[in-house]
C-alpha positions as CSV (number, residue, x, y, z in Angstrom):
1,X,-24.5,1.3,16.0
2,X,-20.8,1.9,16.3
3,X,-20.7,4.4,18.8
4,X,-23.6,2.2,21.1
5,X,-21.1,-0.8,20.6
6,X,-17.9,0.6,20.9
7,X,-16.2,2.7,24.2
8,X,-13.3,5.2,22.6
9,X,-11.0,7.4,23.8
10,X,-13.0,10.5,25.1
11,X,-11.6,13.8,24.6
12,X,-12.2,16.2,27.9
13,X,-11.1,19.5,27.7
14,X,-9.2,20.9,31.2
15,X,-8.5,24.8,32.4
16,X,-5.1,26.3,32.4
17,X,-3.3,22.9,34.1
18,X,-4.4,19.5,33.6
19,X,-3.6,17.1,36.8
20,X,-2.7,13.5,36.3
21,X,-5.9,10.7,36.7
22,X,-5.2,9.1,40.0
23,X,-4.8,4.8,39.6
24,X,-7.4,3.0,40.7
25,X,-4.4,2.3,43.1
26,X,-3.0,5.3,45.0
27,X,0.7,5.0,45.9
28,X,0.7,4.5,49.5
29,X,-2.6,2.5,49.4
30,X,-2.4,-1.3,51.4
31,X,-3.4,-2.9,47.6
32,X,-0.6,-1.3,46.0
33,X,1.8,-1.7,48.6
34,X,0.5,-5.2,48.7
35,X,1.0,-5.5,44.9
36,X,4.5,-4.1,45.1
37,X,5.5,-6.9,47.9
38,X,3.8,-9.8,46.0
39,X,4.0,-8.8,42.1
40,X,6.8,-10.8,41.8
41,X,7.4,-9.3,38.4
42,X,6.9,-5.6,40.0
43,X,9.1,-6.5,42.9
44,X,12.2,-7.4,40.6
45,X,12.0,-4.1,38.8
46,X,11.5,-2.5,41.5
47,X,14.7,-3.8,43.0
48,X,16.7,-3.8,40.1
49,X,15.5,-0.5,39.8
50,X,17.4,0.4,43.3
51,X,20.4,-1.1,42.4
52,X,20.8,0.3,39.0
53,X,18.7,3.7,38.7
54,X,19.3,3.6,35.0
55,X,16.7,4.6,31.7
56,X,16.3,1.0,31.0
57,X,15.7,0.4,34.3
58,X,12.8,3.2,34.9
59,X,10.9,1.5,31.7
60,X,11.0,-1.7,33.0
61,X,9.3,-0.8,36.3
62,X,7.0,1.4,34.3
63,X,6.0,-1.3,31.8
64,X,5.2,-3.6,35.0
65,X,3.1,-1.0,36.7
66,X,1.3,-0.7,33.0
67,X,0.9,-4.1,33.0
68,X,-1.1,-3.8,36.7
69,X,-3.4,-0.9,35.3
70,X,-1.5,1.6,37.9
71,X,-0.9,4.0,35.0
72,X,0.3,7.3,37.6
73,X,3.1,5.4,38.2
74,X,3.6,4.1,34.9
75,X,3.8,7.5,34.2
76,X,6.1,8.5,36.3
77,X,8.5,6.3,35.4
78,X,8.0,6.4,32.3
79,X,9.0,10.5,32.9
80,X,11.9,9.4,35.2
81,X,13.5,7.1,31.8
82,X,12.7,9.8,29.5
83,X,14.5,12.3,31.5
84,X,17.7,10.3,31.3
85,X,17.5,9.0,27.9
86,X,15.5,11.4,26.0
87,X,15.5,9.5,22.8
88,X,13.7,6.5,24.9
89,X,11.1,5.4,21.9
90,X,9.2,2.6,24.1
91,X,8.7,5.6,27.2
92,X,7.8,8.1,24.7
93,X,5.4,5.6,23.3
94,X,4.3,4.6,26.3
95,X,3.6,8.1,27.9
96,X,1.5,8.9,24.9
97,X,-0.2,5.6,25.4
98,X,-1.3,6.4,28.7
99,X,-2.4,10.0,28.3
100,X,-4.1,8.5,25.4
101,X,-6.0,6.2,28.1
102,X,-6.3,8.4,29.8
103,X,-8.6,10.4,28.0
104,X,-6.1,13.4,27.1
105,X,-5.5,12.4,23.3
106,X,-4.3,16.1,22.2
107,X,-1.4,15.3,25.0
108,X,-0.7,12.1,23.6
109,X,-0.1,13.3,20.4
110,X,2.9,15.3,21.0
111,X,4.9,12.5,22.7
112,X,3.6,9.8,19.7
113,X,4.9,12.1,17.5
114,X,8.2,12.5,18.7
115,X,8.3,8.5,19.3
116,X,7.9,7.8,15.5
117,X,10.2,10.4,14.6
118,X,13.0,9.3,16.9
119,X,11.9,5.5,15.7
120,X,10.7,5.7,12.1
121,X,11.4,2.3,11.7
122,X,9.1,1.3,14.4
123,X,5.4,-0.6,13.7
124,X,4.5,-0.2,17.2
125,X,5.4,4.0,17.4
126,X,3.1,4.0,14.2
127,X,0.6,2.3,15.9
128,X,0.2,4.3,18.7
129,X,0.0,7.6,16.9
130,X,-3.1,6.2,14.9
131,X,-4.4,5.5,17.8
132,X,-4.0,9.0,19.2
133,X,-5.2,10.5,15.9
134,X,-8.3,8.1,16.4
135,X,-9.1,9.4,19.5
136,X,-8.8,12.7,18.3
137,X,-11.6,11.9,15.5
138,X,-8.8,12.4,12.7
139,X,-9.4,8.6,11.3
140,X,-7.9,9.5,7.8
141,X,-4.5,10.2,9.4
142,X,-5.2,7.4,11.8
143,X,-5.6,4.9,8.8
144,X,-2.6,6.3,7.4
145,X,-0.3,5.5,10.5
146,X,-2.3,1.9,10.7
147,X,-0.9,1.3,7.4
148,X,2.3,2.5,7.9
149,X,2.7,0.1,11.2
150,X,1.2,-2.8,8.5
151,X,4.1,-1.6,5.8
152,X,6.9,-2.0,8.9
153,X,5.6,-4.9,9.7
154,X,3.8,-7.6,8.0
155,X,2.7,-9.6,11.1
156,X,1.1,-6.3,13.1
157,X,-2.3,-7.6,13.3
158,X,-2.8,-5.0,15.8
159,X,-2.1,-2.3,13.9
160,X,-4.7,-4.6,10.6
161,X,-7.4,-4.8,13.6
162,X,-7.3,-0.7,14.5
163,X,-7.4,-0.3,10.9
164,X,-10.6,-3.1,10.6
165,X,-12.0,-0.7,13.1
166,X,-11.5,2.9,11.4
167,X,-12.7,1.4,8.3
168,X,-15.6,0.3,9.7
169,X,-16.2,3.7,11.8
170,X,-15.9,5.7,8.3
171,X,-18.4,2.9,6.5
172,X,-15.9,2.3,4.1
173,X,-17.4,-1.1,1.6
174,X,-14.1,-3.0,2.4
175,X,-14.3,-2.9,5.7
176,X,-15.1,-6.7,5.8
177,X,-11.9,-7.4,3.6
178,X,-9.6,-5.6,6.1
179,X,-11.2,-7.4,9.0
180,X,-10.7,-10.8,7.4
181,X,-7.4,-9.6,7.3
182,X,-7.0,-8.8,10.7
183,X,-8.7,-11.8,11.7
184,X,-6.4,-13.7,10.0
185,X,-3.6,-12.3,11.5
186,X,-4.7,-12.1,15.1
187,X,-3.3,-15.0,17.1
188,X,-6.0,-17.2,17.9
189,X,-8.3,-15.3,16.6
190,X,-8.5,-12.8,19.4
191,X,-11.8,-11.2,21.0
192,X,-11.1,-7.9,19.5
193,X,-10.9,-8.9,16.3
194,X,-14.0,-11.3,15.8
195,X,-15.8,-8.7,17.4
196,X,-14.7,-6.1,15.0
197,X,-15.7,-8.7,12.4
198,X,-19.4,-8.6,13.6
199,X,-19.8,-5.1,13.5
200,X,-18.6,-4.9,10.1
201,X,-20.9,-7.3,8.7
202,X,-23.5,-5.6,10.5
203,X,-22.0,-1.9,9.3
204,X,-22.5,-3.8,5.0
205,X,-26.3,-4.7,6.6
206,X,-25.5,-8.4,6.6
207,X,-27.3,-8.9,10.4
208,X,-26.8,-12.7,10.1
209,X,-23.0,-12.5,9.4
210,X,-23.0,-10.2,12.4
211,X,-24.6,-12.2,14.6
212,X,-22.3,-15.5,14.0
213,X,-19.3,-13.5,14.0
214,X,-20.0,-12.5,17.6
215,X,-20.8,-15.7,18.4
216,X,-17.1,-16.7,17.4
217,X,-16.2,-13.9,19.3
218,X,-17.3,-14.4,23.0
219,X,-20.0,-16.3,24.6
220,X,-23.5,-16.9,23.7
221,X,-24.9,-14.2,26.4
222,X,-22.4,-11.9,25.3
223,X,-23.1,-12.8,21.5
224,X,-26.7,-12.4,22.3
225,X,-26.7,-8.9,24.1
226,X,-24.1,-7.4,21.3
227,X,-26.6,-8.9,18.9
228,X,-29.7,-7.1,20.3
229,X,-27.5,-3.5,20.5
230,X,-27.2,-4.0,16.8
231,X,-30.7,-4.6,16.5
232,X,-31.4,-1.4,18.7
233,X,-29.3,0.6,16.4
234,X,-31.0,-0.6,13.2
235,X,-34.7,0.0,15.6
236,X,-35.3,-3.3,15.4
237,X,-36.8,-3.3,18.5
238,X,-38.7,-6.3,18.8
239,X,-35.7,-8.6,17.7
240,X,-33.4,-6.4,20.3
241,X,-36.0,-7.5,23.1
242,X,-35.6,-11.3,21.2
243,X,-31.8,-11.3,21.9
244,X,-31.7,-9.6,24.7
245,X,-34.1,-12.2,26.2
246,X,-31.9,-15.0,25.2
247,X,-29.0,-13.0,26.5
248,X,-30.9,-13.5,29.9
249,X,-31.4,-17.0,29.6
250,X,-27.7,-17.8,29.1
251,X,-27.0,-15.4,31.8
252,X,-30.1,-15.1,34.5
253,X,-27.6,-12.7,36.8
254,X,-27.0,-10.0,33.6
255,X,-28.6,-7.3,34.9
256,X,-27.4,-5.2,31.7
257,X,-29.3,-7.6,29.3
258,X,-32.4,-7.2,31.7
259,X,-32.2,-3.1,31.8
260,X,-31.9,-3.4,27.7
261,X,-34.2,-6.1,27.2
262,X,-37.1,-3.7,29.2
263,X,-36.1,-0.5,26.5
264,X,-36.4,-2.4,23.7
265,X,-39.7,-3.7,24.5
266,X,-40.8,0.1,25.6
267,X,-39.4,1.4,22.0
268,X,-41.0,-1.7,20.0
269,X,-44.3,-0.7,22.3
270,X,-44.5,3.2,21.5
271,X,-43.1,2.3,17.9
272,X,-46.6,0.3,17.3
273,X,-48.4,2.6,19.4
274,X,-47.3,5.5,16.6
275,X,-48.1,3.5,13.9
């Protein structure tokens, strides 16, 4: 269920060198010379940047291009701050973040590493280095950097919801209790973390809690299609066609919920078929 419902890190393994992921925006491209020109954000940095070629100033154009999803820049400035100020913690951190999204976790980890060393006072350095330790598939370690980002910091529902979500990925019975937790904490609720709030009452087998949780969550052709994955998982096929079907009905254009709602009545068929 957790792995249908849920989209990771993945870990891909290169050859002798390993060349940056492109941005969705090349450097040179009319978008991101466009964005560059109109980001007013972006455009500040970028000329503060010229005036004052400093660490600081390197982060803050990198944090802006993070911001915009154009991570090879990101990283490159990120690079360009850490080559000045080498005990930069937030362009460590945020150089493992993006090899970390990047789907290069084992290349993450050296730079988290350094960033909590260099920062062990730090809930967000924490954070990030359970998340590269998730990614990896090492969730015990992962936990215990969660909770060490909690420990710093009281208020770090980020770091309550990762942990909601490695407790629930290792099945552990209080998942639910960390998750109320993190729900708690999470301003205004947030998306993330109702959603996580589903999947552990679905992970204790408590489909109905599940189901109103992701209701909370999102909206109802949303709640409906995460609804009938569950059901999927737990091959519940004909109440996965059921939800998927109302999924539709909220949403006529969802051509996802229309795909799923066509497998789950084929499996609920050749599951009665067999019997």
């Amino acid at each position: 269920m957790l792995a249908i419902l849920s989209a990771g890190c993945g870990t891909h393994f290169g050859g002798a060198s390993i060349k940056h992921p492109s941005s969705t925006l090349a450097k040179g491209s009319g978008f991101a010379a466009t964005l560059e020109s109109t980001d007013q954000r972006l455009t500040a940095a970028l000329a503060h940047l010229a005036a004052t070629p400093t660490a600081q100033a390197h982060r803050q154009v990198a944090l802006e291009y993070r911001r915009l999803r154009v991570l090879d820049h990101a990283e490159e400035h990120f690079g360009a701050a850490l080559k000045l100020d080498p005990k930069d913690t937030v362009s460590r951190d945020g150089m493992a973040r993006i090899w970390r999204d990047w789907g290069f976790p084992q290349m993450a980890l050296p730079q988290a590493r350094r960033a909590v060393a260099d920062a062990p006072g730090s809930a967000m350095a924490a954070n990030t280095l359970g998340t590269v330790f998730q990614a990896i598939g090492m969730f015990d370690e992962a936990k215990r950097w969660y909770w060490r980002a909690v420990a710093l910091d009281k208020d770090a529902w980020y770091a309550l919801n990762n942990l909601c979500y490695a407790e629930i990925m290792t099945r552990q019975p209080y998942a639910i209790g960390i998750c109320e937790r993190a729900v708690a904490a999470a301003p205004d609720s947030t998306l993330i973390a109702s959603n996580n709030m589903a999947l552990a009452h679905a992970a204790s087998g408590d489909l109905d809690g599940a189901r109103t949780w992701f209701r909370r969550a999102t909206d109802t052709s949303t709640a409906d299609y995460n609804y009938g994955i569950v059901m999927m998982s737990e091959r519940k096929y004909r109440d996965a066609q059921e939800a998927f079907r109302l999924a539709l009905l909220a949403d006529p254009d969802s051509t996802l919920a229309a795909v799923r709602a066509r497998q789950a009545r084929l499996a609920a068929d050749a599951e009665e078929q067999h019997q």
